[in-house]
C-alpha positions as CSV (number, residue, x, y, z in Angstrom):
1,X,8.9,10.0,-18.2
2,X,7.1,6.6,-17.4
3,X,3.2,6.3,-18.5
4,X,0.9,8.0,-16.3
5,X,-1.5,5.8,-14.8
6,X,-4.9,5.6,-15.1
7,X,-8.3,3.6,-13.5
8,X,-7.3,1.0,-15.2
9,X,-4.3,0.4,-14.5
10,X,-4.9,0.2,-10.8
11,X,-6.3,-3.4,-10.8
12,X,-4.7,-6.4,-8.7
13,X,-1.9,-6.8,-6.1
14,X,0.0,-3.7,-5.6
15,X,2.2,-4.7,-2.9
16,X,3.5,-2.0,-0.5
17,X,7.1,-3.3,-0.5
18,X,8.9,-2.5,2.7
19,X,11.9,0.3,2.9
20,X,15.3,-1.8,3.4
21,X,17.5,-0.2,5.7
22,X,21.6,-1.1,6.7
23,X,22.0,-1.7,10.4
24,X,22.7,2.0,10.3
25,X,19.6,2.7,9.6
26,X,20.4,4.0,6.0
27,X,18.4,3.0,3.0
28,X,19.6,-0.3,1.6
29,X,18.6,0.1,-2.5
30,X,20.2,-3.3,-3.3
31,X,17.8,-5.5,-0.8
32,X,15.0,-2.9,-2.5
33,X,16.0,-4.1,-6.0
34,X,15.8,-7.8,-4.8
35,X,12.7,-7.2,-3.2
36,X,11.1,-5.2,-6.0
37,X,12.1,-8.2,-8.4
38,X,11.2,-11.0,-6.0
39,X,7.4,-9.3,-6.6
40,X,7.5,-8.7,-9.9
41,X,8.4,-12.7,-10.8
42,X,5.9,-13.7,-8.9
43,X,3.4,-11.5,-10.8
44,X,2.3,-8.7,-9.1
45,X,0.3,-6.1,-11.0
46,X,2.5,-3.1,-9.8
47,X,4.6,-1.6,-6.7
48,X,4.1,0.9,-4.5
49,X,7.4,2.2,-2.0
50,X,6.7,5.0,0.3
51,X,3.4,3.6,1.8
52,X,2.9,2.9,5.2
53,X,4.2,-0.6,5.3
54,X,7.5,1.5,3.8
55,X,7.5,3.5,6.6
56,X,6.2,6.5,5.0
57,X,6.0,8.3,8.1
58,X,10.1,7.8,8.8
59,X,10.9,8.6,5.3
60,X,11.9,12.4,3.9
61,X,11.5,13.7,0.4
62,X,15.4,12.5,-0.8
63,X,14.8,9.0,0.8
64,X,11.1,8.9,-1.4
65,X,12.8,9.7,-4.5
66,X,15.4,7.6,-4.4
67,X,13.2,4.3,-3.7
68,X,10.9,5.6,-6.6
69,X,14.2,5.9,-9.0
70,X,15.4,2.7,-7.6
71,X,12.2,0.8,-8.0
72,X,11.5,2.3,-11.4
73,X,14.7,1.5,-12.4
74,X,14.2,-2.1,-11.3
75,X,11.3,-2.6,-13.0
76,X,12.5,-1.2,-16.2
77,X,8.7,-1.1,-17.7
78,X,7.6,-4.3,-16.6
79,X,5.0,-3.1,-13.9
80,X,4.2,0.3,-13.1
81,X,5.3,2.2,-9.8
82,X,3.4,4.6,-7.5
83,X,5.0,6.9,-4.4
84,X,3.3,7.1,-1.0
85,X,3.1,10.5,0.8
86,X,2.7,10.3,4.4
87,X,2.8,13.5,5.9
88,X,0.9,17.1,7.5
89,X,1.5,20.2,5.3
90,X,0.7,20.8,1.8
91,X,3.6,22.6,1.0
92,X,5.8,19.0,2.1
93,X,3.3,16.8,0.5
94,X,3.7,18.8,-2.8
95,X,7.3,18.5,-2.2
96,X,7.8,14.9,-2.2
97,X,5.1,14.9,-5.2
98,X,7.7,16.5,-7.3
99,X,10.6,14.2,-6.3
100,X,8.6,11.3,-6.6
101,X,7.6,12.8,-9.9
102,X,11.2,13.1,-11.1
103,X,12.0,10.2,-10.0
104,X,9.9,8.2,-12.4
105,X,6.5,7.8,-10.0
106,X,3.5,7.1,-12.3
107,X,0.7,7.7,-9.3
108,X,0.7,9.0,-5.9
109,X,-1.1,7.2,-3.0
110,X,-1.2,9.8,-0.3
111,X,-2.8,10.2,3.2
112,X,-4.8,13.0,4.3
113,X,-3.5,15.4,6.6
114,X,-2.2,13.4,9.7
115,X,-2.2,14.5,13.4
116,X,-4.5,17.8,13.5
117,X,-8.1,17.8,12.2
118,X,-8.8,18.8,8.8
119,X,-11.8,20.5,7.3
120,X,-13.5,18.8,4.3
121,X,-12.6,21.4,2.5
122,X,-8.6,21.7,3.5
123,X,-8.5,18.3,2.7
124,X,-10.2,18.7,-1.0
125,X,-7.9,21.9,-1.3
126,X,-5.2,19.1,-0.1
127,X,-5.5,17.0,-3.0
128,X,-6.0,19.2,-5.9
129,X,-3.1,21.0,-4.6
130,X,-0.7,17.9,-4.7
131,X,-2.5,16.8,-8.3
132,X,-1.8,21.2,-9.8
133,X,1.8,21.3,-8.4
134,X,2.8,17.7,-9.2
135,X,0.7,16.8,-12.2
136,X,0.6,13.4,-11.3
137,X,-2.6,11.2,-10.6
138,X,-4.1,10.2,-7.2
139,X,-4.9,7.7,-4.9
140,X,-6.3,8.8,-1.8
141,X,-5.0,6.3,1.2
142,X,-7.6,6.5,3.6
143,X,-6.3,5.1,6.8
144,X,-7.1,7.5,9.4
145,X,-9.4,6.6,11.9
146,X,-9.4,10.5,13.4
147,X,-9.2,12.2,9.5
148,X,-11.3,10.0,7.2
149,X,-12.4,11.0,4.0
150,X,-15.6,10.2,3.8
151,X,-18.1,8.8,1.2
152,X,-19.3,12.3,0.5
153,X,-16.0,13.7,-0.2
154,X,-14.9,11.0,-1.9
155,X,-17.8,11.7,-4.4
156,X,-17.2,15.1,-5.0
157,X,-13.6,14.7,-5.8
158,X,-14.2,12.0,-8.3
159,X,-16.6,14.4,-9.9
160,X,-13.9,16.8,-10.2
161,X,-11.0,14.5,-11.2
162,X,-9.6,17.3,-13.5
163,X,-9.0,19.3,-10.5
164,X,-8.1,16.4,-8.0
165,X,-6.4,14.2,-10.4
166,X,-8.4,11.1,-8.5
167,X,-8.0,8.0,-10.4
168,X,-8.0,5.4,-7.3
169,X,-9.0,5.2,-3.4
170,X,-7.1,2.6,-0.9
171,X,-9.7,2.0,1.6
172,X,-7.7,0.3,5.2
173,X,-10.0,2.2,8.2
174,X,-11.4,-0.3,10.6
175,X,-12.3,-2.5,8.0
176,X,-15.2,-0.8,7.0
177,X,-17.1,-2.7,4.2
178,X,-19.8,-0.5,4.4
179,X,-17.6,2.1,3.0
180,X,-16.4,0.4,0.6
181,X,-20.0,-0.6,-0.7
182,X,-21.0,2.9,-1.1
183,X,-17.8,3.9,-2.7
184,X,-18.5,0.8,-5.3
185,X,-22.0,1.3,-5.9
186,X,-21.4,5.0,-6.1
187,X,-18.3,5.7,-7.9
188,X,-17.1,2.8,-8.7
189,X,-17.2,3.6,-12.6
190,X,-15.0,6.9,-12.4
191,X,-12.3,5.2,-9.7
192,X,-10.5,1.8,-8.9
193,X,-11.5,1.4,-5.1
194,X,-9.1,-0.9,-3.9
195,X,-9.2,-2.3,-0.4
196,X,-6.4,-3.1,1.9
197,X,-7.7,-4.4,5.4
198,X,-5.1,-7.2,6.1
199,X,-7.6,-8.8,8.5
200,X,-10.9,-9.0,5.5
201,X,-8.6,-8.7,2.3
202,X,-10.8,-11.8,0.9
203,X,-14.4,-10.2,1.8
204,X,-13.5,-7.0,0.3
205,X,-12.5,-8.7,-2.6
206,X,-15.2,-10.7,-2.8
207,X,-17.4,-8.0,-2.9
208,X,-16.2,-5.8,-5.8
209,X,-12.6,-4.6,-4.7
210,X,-10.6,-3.7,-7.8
211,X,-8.0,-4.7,-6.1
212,X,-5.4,-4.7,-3.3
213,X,-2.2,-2.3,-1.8
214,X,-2.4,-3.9,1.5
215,X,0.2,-4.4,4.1
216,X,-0.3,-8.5,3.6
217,X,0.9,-8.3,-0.2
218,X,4.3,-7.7,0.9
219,X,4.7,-9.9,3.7
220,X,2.6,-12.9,1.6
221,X,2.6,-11.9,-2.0
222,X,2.0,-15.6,-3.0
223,X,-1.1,-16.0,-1.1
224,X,-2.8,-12.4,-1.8
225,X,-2.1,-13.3,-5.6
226,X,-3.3,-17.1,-5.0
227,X,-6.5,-14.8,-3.2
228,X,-6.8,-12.5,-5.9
229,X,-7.4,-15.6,-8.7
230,X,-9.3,-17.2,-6.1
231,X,-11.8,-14.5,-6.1
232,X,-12.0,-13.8,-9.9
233,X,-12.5,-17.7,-10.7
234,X,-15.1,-18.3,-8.0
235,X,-12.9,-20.7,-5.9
236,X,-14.8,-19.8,-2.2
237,X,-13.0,-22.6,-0.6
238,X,-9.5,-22.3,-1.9
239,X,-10.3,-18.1,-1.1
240,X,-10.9,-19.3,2.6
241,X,-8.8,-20.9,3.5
242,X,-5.9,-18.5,2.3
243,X,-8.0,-15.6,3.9
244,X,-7.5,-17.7,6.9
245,X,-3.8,-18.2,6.3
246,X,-3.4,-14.4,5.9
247,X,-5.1,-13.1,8.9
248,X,-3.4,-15.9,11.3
249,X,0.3,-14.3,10.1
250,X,-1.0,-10.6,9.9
251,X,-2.7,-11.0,13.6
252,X,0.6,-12.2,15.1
253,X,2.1,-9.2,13.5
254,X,-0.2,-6.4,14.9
255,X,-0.3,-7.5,18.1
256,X,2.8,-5.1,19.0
257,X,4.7,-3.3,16.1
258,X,3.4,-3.3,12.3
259,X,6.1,-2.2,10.6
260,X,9.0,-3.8,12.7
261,X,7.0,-7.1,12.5
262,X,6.7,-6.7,8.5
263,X,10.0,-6.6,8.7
264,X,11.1,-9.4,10.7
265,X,8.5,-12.1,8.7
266,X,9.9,-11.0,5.6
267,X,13.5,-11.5,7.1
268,X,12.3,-15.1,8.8
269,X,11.8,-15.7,4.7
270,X,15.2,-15.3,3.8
271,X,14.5,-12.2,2.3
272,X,17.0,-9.4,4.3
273,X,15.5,-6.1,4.5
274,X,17.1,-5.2,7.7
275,X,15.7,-3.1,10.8
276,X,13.1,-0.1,10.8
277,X,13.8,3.0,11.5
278,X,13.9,4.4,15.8
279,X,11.6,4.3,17.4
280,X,9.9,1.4,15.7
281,X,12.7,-1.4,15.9
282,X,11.5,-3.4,18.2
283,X,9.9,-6.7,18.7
284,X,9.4,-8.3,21.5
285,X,11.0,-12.0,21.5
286,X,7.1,-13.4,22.3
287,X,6.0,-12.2,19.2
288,X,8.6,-13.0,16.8
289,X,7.9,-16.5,18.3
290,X,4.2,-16.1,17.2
291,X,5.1,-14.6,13.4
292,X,7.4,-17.6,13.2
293,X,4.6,-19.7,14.1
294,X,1.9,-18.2,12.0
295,X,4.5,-17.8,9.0
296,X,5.5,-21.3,9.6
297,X,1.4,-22.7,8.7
298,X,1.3,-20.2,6.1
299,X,4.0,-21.7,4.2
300,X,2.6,-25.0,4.8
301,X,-0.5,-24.5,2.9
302,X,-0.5,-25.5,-1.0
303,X,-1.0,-22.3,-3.2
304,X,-1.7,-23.8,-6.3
């Protein structure tokens, strides 16, 4: 079984590579296998399948595992791997721990109970539940708007890591820097908070961020990197104007359809990784325009 990971080991770009799918809308592990080695040339600090840009939420347990195996597999050492969990019920979320487990996952970055409310507690209950049953560490992916997990809770889980298995928090909701300046300042020395607002990557960054599994590091992987050592070295200008470059491509892409407009930038890059999933395999002709437009300046712009 792979390493576990640790705080430490949850530093830099992690990007969230996307789920390759045939045209029949089964997974595709070759195109993963070139993706996951197209990052991990480029010198990415570790993958993550399963997330949200994966389309977590269209995935079931035997899809998760065999993208972690796949991945894992692919990397052969070189970088570590994490799982994403997207889903309602404890008992599924411990489910796909264990595959994901078995499959070679070294973390798991996992959402809090989507589409009913949650008490602070369930969700607590939620975590160390996944972390007892699975055994593997945690990174909480807090992305929902209507079931946050707050500062407070935050804090009390990563003063009960034992029982949580908290190593790491992804902070995405409404780019909230505030948030992420409490969670810094606060428990910042017990957990990597990493930050993955596509819109203010560089401001996050700039402010303490350990690091990055945003949706932007798997459409741009060459600029989020060329942001990340712009950061660390102090370069504001050269970190501008690639924060700039990264917003124009990822604005273009919300505008409609996330993941189906992940996809079709990283196919407009040569790089097949076919359709999403139904219902979200659609874009609108206007917008691919756009991404081609916004992809086209992005490409233009020296990284180095």
């Amino acid at each position: 079984m792979p390493r576990l990971l640790t705080k430490e080991d949850v530093v830099g770009i992690f990007p969230p590579v996307v789920s390759p799918f045939t045209k029949d809308e089964e997974l595709d592990l070759d195109a993963l296998r070139r993706e996951v080695e197209f990052n991990i040339s480029l010198g990415v600090t570790g993958i993550c399948v399963g997330g949200s840009t994966g389309e977590g939420h269209a995935l079931d347990a035997e899809d998760l595992g065999h993208l972690v195996r796949t991945a894992q597999e692919t990397s052969a050492g070189r970088v570590p791997v994490m799982a994403g969990i997207i889903t309602t019920s404890t008992r599924e979320a411990v489910k796909r721990a264990k595959v994901a487990r078995d499959a070679g996952a070294q973390c798991v970055m996992v959402t809090p109970p989507i589409y009913q409310i949650c008490s602070e507690d369930g969700v607590y209950d939620f975590y160390a539940t996944i972390h007892k049953e699975s055994g593997l560490p945690t990174m909480v992916y807090n992305v929902l708007t209507t079931a946050p997990v707050t500062v407070p809770l935050m804090q009390r889980m990563a003063a009960n890591q034992s029982e949580t298995g908290l190593i790491a928090t992804k902070e995405s909701i409404g780019g909230s820097l505030e948030t992420l300046t409490a969670l810094l300042e606060t428990i910042g020395d017990k957990i990597s908070v990493t930050w993955a607002h596509d819109w203010l990557l560089y401001p996050g960054l700039a402010i303490g961020a350990t690091g990055s599994v945003s949706g932007a590091a798997a459409l741009l992987p060459r600029h989020c990197l060329a942001l990340w050592d712009a950061v660390q070295t102090g370069d504001i200008a050269k970190a501008q104007k690639l924060h700039f470059a990264i917003t124009d491509v990822c604005s273009q892409i919300s505008r409609f359809n996330w993941p189906a407009g992940v996809k079709a930038c990283i196919n407009m890059q040569g790089r097949d990784v076919g359709p999403c999933r139904a219902p979200f395999n659609r874009v609108p002709e206007d917008q691919l325009e756009r991404i081609s437009a916004a992809l086209k300046r992005a490409e233009a712009m020296p990284l180095s």
